[in-house]
C-alpha positions as CSV (number, residue, x, y, z in Angstrom):
1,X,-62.4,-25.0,46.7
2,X,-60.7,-26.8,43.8
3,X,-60.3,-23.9,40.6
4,X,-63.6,-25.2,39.0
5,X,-66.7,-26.8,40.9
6,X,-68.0,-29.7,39.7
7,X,-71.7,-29.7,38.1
8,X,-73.4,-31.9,40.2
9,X,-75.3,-30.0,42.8
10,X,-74.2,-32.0,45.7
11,X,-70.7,-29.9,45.1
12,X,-72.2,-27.0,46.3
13,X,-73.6,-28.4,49.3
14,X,-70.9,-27.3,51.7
15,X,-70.4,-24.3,49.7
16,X,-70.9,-20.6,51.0
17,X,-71.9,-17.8,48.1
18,X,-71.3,-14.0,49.4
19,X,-73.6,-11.8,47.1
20,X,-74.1,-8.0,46.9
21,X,-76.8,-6.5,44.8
22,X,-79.1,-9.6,46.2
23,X,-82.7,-8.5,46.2
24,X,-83.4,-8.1,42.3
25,X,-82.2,-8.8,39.1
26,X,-78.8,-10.8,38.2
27,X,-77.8,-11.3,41.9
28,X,-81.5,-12.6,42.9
29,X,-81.2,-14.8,39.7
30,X,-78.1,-16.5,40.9
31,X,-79.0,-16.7,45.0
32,X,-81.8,-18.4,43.4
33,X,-79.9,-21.1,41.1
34,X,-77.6,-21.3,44.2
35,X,-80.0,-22.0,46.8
36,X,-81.3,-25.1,44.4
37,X,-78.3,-26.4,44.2
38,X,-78.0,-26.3,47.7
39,X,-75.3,-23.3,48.3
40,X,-75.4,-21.6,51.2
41,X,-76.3,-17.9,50.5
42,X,-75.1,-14.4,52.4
43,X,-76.6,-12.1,50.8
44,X,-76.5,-8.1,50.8
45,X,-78.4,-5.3,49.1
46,X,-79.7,-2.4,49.8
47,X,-82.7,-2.0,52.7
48,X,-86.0,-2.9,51.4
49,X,-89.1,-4.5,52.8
50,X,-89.3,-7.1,50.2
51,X,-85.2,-8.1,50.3
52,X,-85.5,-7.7,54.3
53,X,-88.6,-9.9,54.8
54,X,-87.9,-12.5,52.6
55,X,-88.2,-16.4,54.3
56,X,-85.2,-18.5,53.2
57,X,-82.1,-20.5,55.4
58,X,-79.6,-17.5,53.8
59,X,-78.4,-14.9,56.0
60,X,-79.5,-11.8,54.5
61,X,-78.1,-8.5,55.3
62,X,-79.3,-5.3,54.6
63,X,-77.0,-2.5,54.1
64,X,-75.4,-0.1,51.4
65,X,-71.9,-1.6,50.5
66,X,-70.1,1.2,49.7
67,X,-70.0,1.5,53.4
68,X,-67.0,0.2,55.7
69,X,-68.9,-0.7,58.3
70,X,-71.6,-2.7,56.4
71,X,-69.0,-4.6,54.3
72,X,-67.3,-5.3,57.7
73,X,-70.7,-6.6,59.3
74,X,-71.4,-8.5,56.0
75,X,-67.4,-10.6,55.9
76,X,-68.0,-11.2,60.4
77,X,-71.4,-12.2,59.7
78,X,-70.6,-14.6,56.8
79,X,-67.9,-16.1,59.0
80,X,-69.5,-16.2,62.3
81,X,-72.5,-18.1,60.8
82,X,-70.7,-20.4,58.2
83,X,-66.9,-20.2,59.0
84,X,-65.8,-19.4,55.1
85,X,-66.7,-17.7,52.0
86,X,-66.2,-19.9,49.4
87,X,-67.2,-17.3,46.8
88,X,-67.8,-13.9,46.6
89,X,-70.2,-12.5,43.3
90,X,-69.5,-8.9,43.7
91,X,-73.0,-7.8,41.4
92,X,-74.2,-4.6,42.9
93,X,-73.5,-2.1,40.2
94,X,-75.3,1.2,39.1
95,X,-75.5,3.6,35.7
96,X,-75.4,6.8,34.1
97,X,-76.2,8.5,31.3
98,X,-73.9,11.1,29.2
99,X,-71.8,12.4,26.5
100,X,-68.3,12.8,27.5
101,X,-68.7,16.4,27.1
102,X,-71.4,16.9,29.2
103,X,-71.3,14.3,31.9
104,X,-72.0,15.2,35.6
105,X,-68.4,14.1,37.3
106,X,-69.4,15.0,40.5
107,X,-72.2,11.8,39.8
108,X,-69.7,9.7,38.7
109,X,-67.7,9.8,41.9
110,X,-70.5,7.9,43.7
111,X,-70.6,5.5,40.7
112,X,-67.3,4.4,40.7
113,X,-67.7,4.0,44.7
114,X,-70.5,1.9,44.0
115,X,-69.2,0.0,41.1
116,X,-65.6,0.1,41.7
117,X,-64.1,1.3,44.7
118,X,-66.7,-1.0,46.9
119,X,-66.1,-4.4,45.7
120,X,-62.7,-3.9,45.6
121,X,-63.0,-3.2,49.1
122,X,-64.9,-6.2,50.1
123,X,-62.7,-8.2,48.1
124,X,-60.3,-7.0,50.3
125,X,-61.7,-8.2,53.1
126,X,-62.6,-11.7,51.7
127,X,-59.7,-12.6,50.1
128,X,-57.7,-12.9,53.6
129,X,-60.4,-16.2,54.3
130,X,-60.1,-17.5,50.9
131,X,-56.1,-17.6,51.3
132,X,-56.5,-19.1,55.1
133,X,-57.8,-21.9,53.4
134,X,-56.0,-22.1,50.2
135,X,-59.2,-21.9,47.7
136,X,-62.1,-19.3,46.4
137,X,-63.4,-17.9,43.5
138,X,-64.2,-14.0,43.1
139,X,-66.5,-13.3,40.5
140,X,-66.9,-9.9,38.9
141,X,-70.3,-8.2,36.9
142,X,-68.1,-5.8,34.5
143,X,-70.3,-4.8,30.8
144,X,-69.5,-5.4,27.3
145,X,-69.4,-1.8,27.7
146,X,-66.4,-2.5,29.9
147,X,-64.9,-3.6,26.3
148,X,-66.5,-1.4,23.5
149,X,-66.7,2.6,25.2
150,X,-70.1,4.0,24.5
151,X,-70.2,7.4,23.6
152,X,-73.5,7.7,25.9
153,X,-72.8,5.8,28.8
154,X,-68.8,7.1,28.9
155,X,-68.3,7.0,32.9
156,X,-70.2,3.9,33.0
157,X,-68.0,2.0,30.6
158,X,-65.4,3.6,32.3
159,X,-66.2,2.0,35.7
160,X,-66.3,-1.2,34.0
161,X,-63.2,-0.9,32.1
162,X,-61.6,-0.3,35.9
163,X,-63.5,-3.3,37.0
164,X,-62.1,-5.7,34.2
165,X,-58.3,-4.1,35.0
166,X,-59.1,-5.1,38.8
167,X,-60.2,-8.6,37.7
168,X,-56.6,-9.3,35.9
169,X,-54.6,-7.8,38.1
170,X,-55.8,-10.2,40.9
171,X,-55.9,-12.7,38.6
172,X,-52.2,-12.3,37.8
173,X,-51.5,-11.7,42.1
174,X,-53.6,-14.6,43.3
175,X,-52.0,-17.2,40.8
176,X,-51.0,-20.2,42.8
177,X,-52.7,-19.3,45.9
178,X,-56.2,-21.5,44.9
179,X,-58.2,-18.7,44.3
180,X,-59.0,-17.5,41.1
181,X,-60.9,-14.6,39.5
182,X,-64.0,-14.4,36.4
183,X,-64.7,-11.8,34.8
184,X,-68.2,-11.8,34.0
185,X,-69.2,-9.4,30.6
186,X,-73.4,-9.0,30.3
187,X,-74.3,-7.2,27.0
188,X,-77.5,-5.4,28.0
189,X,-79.9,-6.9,30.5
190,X,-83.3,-6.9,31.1
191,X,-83.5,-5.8,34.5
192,X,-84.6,-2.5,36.3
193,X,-81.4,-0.8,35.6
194,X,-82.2,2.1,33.5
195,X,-85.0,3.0,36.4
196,X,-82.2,3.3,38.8
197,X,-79.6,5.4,37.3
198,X,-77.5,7.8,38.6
199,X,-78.1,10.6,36.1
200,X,-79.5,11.2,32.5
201,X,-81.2,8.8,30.2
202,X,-80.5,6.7,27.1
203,X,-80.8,7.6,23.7
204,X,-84.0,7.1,22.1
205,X,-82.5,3.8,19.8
206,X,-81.1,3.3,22.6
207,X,-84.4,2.8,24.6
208,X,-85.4,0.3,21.6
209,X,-83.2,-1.9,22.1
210,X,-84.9,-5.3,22.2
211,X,-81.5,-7.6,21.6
212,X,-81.3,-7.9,25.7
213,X,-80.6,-10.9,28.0
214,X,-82.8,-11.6,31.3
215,X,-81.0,-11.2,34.4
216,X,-81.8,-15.6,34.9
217,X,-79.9,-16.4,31.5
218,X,-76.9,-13.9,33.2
219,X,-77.0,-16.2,36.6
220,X,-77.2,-18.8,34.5
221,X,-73.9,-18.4,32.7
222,X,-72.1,-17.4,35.7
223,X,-73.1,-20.4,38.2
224,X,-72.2,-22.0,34.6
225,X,-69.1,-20.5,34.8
226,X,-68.1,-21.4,38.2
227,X,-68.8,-24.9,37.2
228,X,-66.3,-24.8,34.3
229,X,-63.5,-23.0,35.5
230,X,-63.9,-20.3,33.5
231,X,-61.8,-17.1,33.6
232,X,-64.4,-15.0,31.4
233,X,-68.1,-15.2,31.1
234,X,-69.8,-13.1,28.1
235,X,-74.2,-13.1,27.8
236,X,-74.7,-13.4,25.5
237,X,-71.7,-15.2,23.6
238,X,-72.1,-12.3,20.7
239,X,-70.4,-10.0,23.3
240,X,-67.2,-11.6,22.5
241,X,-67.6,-10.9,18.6
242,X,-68.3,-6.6,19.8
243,X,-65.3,-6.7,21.6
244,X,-62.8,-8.6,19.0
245,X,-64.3,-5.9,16.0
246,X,-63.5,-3.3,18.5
247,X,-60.1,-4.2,19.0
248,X,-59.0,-5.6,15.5
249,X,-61.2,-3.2,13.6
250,X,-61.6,0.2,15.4
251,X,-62.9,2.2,12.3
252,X,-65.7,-0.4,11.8
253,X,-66.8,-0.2,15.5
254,X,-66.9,3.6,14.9
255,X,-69.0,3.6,11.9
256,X,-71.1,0.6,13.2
257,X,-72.2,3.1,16.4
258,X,-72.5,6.2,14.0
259,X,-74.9,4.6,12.1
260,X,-76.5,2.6,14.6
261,X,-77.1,5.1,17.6
């Protein structure tokens, strides 16, 4: 794969798209866009009877991730069946809610296996294909929240802020080899993911948030993205004004979530 992919669907007709966190949400929302533009899809999330049943040409695996012997079965599969992984849309991601003072850490352990430890892993295990070959793209869902720490949501900012270091350290390894790495930044999505948290719950303003994103215009921007050649993705594009005011004007970030939240 050449370091962007060209918009006209026939580019992706030879291509093969590995995605975890499949069956709902941001990663069904691009296996979706991906399947119309004639991608070839592996796709991975946890065992359900809707993901399991489903009738398409993708080769759907069921499985928990943070598992070695399911990411194992996931990279054989994907090679056995199409003979490369062109990319690889590590999604799957969980929360939790908590002050820093009060958080569960024994909780957060199994988040940052979910969100951090596990695609790191199965980047592992892909990256060895992509560099057979000479070409791939891994693609990363870190948070805005990755960027601007929220006092409520501290360990889960934290496991995105680890996510975002992983994506340009790679970045700044793989240079040269073909395969390149995008960083992916959602501000907050409108998908099931305050039903499936870890731990705790958010803040009542919190709750009332209606500035969100759906989980299509998020698969949208990153098959987008992929298209461009680009190294970072933010949904929406406002993202990338929270983060600059966090970094150039710390104070004002503070006051801004004081008064806000």
């Amino acid at each position: 794969m050449n370091s962007s992919i060209s918009r006209h669907n026939s580019a992706w007709n030879d291509k093969v798209v590995l995605i975890t966190g499949a069956s709902e949400g941001i990663g069904a929302g691009c296996a979706r866009l991906l399947a119309q533009r004639g991608a070839r899809l592996v796709l991975t999330a946890l065992p359900s009877e809707s993901f399991e049943r489903q009738e398409s040409e993708s080769c759907v695996i069921p499985g928990d991730i943070t598992s070695h012997e399911v990411r194992i079965e996931v990279v054989e599969r994907a090679m056995a069946r199409f003979g490369r992984i062109d990319v690889l849309i590590n999604n799957v991601g969980v929360g939790q809610y908590g002050y820093p003072t009060e958080v569960d850490t024994e909780i957060s352990k199994r988040m940052f296996d979910i969100n951090v430890f596990s695609p790191l892993a199965l980047t592992q295990l892909v990256i060895p294909h992509m560099r057979a070959k000479g070409s791939g793209v891994i693609v990363n869902l870190g948070s805005v929240g990755g960027k601007v720490s929220l006092p409520w949501a501290v360990m889960y900012c934290a496991t995105k802020w680890a996510v975002h270091c992983i994506d340009d350290s790679l970045h700044r390894e793989l240079q040269g080899t073909g395969i390149r790495v995008m960083k992916v930044c959602p501000g907050i999505v409108d998908t099931r993911f305050r039903e499936h948290v870890l731990a705790g719950a958010a803040p009542g303003r919190v709750e009332d948030i209606r500035r969100v994103v759906s989980a299509d215009a998020v698969a949208g921007a990153i098959v987008r993205g992929l298209e461009r050649g680009k190294r970072t993705v933010f949904v929406p594009k406002i993202g990338a004004v929270f983060t600059a005011l966090d970094f150039f004007a710390p104070r004002v970030m503070d006051w801004y979530l004081r008064r806000k939240f």
